[in-house]
N, C-alpha and C positions, 0 to 999 in steps of 0.2 A: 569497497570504496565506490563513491557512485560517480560517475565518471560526470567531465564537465558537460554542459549543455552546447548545442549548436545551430547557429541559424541557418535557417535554408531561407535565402535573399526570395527566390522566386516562388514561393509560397506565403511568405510572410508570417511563418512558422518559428517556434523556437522548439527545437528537438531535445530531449534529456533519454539520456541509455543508463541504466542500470545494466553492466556489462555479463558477460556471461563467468560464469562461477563466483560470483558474488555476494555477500552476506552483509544482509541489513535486517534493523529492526525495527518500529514506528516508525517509518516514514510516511513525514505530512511532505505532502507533494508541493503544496503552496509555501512550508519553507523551502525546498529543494530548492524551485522554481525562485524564489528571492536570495537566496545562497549565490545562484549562477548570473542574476542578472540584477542586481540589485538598486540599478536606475531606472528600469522598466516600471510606470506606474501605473498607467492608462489601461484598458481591454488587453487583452492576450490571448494567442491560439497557441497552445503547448502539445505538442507531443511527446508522451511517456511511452517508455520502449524497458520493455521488461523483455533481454536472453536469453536462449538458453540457460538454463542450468543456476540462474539467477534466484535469490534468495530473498525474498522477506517476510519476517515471522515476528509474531505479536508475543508477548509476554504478558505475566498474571496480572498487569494492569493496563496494558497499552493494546489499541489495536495493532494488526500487522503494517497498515498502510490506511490514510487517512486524506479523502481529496481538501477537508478545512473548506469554512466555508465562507474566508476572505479574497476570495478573489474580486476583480474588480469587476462590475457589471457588463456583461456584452462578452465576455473571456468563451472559449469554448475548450474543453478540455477532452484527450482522446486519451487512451490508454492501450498500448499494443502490448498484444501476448504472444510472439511465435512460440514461445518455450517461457520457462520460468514458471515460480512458485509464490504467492500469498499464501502465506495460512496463519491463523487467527489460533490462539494459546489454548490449548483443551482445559479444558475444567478440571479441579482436583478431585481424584474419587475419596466419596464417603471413607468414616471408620467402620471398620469392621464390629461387630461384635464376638465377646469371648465365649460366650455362652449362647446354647437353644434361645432361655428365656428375655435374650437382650435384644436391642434393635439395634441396627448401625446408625452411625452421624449420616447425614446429607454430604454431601460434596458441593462444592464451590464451583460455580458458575466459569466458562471460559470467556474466553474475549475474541472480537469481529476478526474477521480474516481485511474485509476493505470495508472503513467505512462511507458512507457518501453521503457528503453535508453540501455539494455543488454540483449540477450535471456534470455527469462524464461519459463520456460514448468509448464501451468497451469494447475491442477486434480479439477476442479470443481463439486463436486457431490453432495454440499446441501449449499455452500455458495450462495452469491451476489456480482455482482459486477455491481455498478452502477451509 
């Protein structure tokens, strides 16, 4: 569950925590961010907070986590790592062949761990991203 967002008055910040032991998947940050504040129209400075032990992980068609690239002009987006994990869906492996004379199938492509379609300035200091 990703916890609600918070403003910090004396920054002019709005914080969002993905809490510690947490399990998510394709999270677009730009809807997060309109989930929690949904009169906010104008520029925006967000802080994303990924804890410890915090989960999100892509599947065989979505990335893991995605910044979108709706935000409003001027917006400056951060992304904090003390702990926690992105990781992006591994690709399927090939077939095998039954035979010497066979070749195997190819395997299927995986999917991004973040993708970024808006600046984001990452603090990575005990997360993953991968």
């Amino acid at each position: 569950m990703i916890a609600p967002g918070t403003l910090d008055q004396g920054l002019r910040e709005y914080v969002l925590t993905l809490g510690a032991s947490t399990v998510n998947y394709a999270v677009n940050l730009r809807d997060w961010f309109v989930d929690q504040h949904p009169t906010v129209t104008g520029a925006v400075n967000v802080r994303f907070v990924l804890e410890s032990n915090a989960l999100v992980y892509g599947t065989i068609s979505n990335w893991a986590m995605t910044t979108s690239i709706a935000w409003p002009a001027g917006s400056t987006l951060t992304l904090d790592m003390p702990g926690g994990v992105i990781a992006g869906f591994g690709g399927r492996g090939g077939a095998g062949a039954v035979f010497d004379y066979q070749q195997g199938g190819d395997g299927d492509d995986g999917q991004l761990a973040l993708e970024v379609l808006y600046p984001i300035t990452i603090n990575n200091t005990g997360g993953i991203i991968s």
